[in-house]
Structures are given as structure tokens and as C-alpha cells.
PDB file as gemmi writes it, atoms N, CA and C in Angstrom:
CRYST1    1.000    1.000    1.000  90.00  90.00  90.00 P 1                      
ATOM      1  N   UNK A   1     -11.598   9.980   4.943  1.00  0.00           N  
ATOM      2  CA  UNK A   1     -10.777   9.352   3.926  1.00  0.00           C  
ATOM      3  C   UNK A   1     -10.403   7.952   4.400  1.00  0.00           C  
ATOM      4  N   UNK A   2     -10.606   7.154   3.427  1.00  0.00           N  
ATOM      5  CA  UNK A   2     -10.580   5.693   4.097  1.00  0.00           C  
ATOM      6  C   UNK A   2      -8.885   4.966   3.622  1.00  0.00           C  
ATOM      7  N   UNK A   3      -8.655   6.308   2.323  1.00  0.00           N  
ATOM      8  CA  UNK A   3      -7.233   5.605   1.523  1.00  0.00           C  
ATOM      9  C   UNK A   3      -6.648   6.670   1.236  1.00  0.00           C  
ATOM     10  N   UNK A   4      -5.675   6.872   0.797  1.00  0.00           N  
ATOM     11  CA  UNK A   4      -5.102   7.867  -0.143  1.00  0.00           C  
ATOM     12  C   UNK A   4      -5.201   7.916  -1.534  1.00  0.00           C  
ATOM     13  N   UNK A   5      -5.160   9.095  -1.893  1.00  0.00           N  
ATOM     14  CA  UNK A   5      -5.475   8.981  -3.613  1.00  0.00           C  
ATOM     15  C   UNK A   5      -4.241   9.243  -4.151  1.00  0.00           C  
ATOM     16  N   UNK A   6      -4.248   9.311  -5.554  1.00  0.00           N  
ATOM     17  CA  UNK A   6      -3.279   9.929  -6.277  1.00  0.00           C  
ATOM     18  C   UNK A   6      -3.029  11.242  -5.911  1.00  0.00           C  
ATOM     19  N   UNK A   7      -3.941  12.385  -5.769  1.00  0.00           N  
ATOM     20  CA  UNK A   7      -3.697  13.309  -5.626  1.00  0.00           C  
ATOM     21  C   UNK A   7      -3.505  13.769  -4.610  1.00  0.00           C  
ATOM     22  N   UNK A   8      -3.346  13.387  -3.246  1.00  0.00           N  
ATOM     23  CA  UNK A   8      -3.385  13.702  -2.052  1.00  0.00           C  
ATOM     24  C   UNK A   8      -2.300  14.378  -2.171  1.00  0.00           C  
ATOM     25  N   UNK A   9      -1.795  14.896  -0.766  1.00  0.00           N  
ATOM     26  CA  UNK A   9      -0.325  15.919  -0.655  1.00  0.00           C  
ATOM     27  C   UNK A   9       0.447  14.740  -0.079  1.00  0.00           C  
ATOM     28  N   UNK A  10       1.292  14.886  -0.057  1.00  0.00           N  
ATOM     29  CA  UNK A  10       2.518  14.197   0.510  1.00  0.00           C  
ATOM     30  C   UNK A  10       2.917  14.460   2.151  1.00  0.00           C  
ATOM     31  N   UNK A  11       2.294  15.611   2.525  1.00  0.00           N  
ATOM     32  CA  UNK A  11       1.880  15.707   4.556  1.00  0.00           C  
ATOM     33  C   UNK A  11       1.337  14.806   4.672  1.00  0.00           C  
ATOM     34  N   UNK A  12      -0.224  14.713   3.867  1.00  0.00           N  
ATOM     35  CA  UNK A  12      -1.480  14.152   4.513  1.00  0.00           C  
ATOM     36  C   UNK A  12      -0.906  13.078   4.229  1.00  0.00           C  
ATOM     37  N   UNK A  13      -0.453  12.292   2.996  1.00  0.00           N  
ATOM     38  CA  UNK A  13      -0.231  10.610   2.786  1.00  0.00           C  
ATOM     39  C   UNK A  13       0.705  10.536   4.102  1.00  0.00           C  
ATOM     40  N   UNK A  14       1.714  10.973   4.602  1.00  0.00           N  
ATOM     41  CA  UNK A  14       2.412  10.297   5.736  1.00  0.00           C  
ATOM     42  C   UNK A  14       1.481  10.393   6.812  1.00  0.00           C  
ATOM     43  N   UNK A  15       1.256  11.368   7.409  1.00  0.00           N  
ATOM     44  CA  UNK A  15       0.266  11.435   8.790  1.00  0.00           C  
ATOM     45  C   UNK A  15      -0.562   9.929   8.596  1.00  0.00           C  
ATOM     46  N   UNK A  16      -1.543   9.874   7.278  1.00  0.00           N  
ATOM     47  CA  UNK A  16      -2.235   9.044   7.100  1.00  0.00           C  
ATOM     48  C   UNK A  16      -1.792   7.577   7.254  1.00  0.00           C  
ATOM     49  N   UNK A  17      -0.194   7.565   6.867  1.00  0.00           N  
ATOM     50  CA  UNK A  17       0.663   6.250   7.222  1.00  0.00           C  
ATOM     51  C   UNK A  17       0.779   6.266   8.583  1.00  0.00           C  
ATOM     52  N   UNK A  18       1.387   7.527   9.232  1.00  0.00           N  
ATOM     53  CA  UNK A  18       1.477   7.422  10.957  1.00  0.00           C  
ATOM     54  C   UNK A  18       0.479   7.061  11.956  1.00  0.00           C  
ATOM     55  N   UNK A  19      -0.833   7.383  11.154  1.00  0.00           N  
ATOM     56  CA  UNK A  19      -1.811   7.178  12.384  1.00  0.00           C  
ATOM     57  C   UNK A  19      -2.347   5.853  12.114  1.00  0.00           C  
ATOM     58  N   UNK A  20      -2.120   5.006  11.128  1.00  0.00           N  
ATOM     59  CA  UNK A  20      -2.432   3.841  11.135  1.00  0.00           C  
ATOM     60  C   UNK A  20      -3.437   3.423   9.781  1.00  0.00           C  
ATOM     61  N   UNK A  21      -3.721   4.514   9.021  1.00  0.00           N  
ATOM     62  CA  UNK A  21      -4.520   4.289   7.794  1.00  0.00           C  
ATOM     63  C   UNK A  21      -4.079   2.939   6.941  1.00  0.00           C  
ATOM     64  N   UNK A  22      -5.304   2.481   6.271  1.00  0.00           N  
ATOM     65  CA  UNK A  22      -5.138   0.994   5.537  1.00  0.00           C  
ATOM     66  C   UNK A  22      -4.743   1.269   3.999  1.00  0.00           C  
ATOM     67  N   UNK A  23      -3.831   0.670   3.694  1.00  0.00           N  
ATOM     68  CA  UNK A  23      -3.673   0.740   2.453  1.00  0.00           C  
ATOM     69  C   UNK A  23      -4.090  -0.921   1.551  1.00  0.00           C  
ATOM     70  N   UNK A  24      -5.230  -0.413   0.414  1.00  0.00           N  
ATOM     71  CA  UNK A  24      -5.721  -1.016   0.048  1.00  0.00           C  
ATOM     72  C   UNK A  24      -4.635  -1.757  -0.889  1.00  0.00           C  
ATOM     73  N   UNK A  25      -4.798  -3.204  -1.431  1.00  0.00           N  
ATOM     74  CA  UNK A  25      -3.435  -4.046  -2.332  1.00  0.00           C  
ATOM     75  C   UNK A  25      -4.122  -4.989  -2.696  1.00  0.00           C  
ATOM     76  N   UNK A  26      -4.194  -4.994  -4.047  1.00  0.00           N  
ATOM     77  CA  UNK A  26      -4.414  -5.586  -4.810  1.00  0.00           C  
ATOM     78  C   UNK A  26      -2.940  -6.603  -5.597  1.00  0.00           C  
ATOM     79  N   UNK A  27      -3.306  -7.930  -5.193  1.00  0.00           N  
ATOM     80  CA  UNK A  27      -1.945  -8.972  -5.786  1.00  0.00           C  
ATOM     81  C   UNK A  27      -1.819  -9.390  -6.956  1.00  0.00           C  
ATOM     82  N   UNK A  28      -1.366  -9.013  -7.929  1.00  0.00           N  
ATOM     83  CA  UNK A  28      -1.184  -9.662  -9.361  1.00  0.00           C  
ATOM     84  C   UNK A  28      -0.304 -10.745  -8.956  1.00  0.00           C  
ATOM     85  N   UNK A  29       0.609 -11.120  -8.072  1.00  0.00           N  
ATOM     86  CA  UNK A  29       1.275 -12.141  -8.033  1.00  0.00           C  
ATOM     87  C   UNK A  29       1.399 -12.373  -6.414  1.00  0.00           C  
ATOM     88  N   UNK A  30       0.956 -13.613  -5.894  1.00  0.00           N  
ATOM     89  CA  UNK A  30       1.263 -14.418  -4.951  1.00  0.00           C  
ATOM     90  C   UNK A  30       1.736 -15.515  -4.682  1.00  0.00           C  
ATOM     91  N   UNK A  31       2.848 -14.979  -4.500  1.00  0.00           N  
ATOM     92  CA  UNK A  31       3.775 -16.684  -4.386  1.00  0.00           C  
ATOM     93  C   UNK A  31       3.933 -17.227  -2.781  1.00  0.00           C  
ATOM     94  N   UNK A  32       3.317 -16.111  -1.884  1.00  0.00           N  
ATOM     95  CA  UNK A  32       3.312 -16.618  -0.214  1.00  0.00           C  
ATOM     96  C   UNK A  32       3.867 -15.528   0.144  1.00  0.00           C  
ATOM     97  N   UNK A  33       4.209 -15.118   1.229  1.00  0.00           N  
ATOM     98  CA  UNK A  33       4.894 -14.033   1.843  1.00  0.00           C  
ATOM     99  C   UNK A  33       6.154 -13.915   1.924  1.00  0.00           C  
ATOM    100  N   UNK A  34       6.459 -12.645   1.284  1.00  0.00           N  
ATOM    101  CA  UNK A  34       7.998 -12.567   1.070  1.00  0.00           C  
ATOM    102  C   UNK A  34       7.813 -12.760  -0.536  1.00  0.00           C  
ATOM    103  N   UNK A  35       6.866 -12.954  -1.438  1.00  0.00           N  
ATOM    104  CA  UNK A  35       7.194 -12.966  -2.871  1.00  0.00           C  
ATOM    105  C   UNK A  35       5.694 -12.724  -3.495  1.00  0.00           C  
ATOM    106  N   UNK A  36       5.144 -11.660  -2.825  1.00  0.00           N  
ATOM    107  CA  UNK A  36       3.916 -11.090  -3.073  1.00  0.00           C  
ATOM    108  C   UNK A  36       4.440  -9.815  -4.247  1.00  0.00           C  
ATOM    109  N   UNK A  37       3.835  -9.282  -4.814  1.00  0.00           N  
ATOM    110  CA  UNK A  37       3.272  -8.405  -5.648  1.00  0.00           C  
ATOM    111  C   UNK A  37       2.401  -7.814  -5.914  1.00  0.00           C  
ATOM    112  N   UNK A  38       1.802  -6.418  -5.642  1.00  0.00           N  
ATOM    113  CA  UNK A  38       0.342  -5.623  -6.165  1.00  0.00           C  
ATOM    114  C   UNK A  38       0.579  -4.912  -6.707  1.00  0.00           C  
ATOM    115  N   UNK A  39      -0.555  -4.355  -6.822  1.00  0.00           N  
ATOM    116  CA  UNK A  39      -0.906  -2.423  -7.634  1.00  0.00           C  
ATOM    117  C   UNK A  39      -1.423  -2.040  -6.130  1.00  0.00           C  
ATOM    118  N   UNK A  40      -1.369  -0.676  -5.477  1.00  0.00           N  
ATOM    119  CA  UNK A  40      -2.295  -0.215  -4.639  1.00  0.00           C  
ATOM    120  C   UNK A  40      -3.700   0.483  -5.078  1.00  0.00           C  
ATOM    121  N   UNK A  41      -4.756   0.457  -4.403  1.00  0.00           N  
ATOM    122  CA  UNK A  41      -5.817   1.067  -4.817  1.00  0.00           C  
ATOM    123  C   UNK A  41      -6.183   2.198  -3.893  1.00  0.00           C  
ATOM    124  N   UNK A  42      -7.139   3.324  -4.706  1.00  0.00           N  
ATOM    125  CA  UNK A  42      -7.552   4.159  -3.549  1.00  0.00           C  
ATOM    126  C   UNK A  42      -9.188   3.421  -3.566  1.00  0.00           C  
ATOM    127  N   UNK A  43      -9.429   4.488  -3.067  1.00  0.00           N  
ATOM    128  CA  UNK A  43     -11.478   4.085  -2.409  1.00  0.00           C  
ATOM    129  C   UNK A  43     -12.171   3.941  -3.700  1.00  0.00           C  
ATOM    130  N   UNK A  44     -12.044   4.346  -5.025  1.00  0.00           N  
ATOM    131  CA  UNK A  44     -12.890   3.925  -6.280  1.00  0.00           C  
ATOM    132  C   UNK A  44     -12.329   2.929  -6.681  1.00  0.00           C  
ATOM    133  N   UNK A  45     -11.007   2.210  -6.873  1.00  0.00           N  
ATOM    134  CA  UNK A  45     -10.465   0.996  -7.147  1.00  0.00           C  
ATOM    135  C   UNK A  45      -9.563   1.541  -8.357  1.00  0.00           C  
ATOM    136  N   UNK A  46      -9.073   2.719  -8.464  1.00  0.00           N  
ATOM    137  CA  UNK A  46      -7.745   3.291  -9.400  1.00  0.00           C  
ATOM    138  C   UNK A  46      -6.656   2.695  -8.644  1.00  0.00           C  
ATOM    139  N   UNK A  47      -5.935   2.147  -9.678  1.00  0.00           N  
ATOM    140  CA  UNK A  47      -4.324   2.122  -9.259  1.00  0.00           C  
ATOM    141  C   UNK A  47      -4.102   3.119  -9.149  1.00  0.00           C  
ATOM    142  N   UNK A  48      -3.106   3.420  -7.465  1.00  0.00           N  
ATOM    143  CA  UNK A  48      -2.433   5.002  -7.912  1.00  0.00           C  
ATOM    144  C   UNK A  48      -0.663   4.219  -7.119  1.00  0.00           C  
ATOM    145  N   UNK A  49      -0.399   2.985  -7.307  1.00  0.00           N  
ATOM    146  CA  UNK A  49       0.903   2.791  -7.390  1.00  0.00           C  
ATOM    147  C   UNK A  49       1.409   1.300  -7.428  1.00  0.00           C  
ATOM    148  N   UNK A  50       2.503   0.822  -6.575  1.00  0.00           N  
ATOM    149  CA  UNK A  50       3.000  -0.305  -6.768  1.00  0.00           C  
ATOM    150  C   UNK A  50       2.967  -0.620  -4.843  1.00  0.00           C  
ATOM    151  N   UNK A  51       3.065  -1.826  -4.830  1.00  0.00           N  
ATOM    152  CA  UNK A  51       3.744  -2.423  -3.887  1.00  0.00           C  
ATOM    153  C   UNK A  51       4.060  -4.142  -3.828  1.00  0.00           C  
ATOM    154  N   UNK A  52       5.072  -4.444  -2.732  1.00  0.00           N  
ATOM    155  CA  UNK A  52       5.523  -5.554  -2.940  1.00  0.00           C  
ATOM    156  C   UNK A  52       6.361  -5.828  -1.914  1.00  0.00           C  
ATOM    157  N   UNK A  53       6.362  -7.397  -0.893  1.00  0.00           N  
ATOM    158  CA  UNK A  53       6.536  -7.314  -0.012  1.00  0.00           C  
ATOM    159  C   UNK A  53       8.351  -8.335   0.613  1.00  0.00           C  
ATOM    160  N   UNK A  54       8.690  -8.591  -0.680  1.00  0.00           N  
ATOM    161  CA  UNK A  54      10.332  -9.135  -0.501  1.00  0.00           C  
ATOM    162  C   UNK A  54      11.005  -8.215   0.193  1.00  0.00           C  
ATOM    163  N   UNK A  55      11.344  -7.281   0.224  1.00  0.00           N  
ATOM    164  CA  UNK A  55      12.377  -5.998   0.799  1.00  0.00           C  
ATOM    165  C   UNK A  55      12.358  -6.290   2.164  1.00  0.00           C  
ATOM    166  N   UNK A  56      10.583  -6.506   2.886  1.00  0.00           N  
ATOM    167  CA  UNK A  56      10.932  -6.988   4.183  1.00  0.00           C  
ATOM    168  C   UNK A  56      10.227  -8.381   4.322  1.00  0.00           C  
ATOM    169  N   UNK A  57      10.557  -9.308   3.553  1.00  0.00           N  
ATOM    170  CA  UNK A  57      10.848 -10.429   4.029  1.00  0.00           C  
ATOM    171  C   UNK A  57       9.291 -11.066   4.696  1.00  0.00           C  
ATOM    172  N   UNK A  58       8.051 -10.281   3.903  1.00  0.00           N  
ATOM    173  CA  UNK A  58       6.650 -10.961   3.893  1.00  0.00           C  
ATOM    174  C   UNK A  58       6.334 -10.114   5.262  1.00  0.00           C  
ATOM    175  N   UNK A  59       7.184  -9.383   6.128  1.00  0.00           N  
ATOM    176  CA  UNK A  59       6.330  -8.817   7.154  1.00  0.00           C  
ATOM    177  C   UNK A  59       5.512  -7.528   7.194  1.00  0.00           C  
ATOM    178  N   UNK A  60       5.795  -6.686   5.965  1.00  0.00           N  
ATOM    179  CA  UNK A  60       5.110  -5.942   5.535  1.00  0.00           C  
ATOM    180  C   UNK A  60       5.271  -5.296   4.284  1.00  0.00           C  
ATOM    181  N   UNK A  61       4.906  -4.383   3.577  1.00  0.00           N  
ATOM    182  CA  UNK A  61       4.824  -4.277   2.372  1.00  0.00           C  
ATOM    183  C   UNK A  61       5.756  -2.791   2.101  1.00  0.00           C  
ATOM    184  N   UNK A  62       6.310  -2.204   0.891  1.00  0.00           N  
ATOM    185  CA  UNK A  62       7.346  -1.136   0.366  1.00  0.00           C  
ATOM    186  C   UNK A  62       6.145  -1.037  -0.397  1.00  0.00           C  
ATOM    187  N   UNK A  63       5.266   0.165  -0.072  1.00  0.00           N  
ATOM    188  CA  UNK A  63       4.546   1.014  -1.147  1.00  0.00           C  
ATOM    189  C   UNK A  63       5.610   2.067  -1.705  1.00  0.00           C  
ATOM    190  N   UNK A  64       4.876   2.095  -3.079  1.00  0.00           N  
ATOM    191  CA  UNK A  64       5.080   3.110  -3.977  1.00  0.00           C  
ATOM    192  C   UNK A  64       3.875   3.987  -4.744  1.00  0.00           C  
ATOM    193  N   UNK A  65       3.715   4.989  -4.332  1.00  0.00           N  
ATOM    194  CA  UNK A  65       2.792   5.861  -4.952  1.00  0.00           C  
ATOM    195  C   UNK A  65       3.373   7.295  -5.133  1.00  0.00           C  
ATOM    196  N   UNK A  66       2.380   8.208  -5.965  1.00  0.00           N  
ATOM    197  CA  UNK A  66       3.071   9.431  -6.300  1.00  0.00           C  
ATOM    198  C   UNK A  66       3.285  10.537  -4.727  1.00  0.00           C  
ATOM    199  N   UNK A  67       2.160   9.999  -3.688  1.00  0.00           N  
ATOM    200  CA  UNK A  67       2.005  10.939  -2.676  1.00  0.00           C  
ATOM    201  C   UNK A  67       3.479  10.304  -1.626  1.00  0.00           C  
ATOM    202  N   UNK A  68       2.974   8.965  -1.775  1.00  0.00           N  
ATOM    203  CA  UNK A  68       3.837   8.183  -0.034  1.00  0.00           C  
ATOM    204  C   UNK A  68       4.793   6.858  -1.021  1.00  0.00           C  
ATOM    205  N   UNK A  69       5.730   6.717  -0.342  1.00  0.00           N  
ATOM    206  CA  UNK A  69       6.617   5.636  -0.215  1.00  0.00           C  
ATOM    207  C   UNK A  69       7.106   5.101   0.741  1.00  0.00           C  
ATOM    208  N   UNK A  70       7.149   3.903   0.826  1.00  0.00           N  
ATOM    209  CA  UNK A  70       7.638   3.784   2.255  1.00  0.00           C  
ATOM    210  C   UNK A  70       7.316   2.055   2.813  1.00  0.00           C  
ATOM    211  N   UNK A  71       7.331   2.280   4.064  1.00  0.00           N  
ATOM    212  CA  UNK A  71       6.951   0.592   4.870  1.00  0.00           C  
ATOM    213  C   UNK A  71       5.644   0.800   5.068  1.00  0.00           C  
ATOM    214  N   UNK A  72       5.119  -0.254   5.036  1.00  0.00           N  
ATOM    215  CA  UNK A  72       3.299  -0.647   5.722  1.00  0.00           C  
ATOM    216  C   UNK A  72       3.807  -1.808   6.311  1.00  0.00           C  
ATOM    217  N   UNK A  73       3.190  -1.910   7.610  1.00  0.00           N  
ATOM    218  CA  UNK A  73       3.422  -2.956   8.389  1.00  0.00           C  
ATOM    219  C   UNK A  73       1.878  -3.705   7.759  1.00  0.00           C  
ATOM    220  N   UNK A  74       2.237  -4.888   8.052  1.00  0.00           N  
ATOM    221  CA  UNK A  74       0.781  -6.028   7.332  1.00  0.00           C  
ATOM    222  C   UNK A  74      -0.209  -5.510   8.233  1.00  0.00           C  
ATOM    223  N   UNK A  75      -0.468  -4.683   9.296  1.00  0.00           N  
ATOM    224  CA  UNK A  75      -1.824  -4.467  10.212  1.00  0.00           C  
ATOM    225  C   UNK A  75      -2.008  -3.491   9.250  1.00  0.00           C  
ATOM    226  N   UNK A  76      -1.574  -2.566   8.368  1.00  0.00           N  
ATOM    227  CA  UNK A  76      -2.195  -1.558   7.727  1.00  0.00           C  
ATOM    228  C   UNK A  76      -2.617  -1.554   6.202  1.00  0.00           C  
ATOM    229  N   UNK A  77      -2.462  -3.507   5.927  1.00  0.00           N  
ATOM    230  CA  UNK A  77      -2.580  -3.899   4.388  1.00  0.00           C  
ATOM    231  C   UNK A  77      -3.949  -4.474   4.439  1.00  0.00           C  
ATOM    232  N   UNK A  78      -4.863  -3.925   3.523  1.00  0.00           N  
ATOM    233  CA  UNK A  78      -6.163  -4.556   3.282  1.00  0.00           C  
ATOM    234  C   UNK A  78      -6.248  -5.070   1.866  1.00  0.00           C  
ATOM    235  N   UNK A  79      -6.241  -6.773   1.697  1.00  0.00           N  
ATOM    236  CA  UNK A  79      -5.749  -7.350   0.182  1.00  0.00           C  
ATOM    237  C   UNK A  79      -7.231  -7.143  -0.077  1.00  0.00           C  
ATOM    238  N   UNK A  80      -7.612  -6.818  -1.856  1.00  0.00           N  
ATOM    239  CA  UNK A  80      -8.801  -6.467  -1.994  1.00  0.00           C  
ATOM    240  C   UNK A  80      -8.626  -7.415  -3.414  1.00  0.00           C  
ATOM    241  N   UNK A  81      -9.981  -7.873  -3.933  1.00  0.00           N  
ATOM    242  CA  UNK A  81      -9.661  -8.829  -4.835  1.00  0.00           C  
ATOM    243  C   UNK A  81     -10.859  -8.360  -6.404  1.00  0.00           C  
TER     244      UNK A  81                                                      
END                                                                             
């Protein structure tokens, strides 16, 4: 598994955050870091949530999906276009 999906469980999406998995982000809005905006993607290119990176201040991103929520540090953000 290279991403998480929508349907994943909510164990596997954290482990998958703990061990260092990439979460794919797609930016509808870039204003520089600290006033970024995406959708997340899994491995076919479905939105399966939100993220956006003001909360911490451009150093990493507050996903939102149905499985995981949470911090991504920027080593685990892959911007996809």
C-alpha cells in the first residue's frame, strides 16, 4: 500500500502515519507555506479528504480523511499535480 484509501480501517491508517507512509496532496490553493490548501488522494487519484497546512504554521500539514486525522510532518507530504 503506497496510500491510504477511503476505506481503510482506522488501526491501519495510523500505523501507516507512524511508520512514515506518504500522504499524497493535491493543492487547490497555494499561497506559500502556512496558507496552503488540498484535497488528499489515494493511489487511483480519488479524493478521500481534506488537508491544509496553517494550524502548523507551513511545517506540516492537518489531514482530514474518513480513516486518519491528524499531523503529517512535510517528510510524509507528496504534492501531486
Amino acid at each position: 500500500m503506497t496510500t491510504i484509501k477511503a476505506d481503510t480501517d482506522s488501526v491501519t491508517a495510523v500505523w501507516f502515519s507512524i511508520l512514515g507512509g506518504k500522504f499524497r496532496i493535491r493543492l487547490s490553493q497555494d499561497d506559500g507555506p502556512g496558507r496552503r490548501i488540498g484535497e488528499v488522494l489515494d493511489d487511483s487519484g480519488n479524493v478521500i479528504g481534506s488537508a491544509q497546512d496553517y494550524t502548523y504554521g507551513g511545517k506540516g500539514f492537518a489531514v482530514h480523511t474518513q480513516p486518519f486525522g491528524g499531523y503529517v510532518p512535510m517528510e510524509q507530504v507528496e504534492f501531486v499535480y
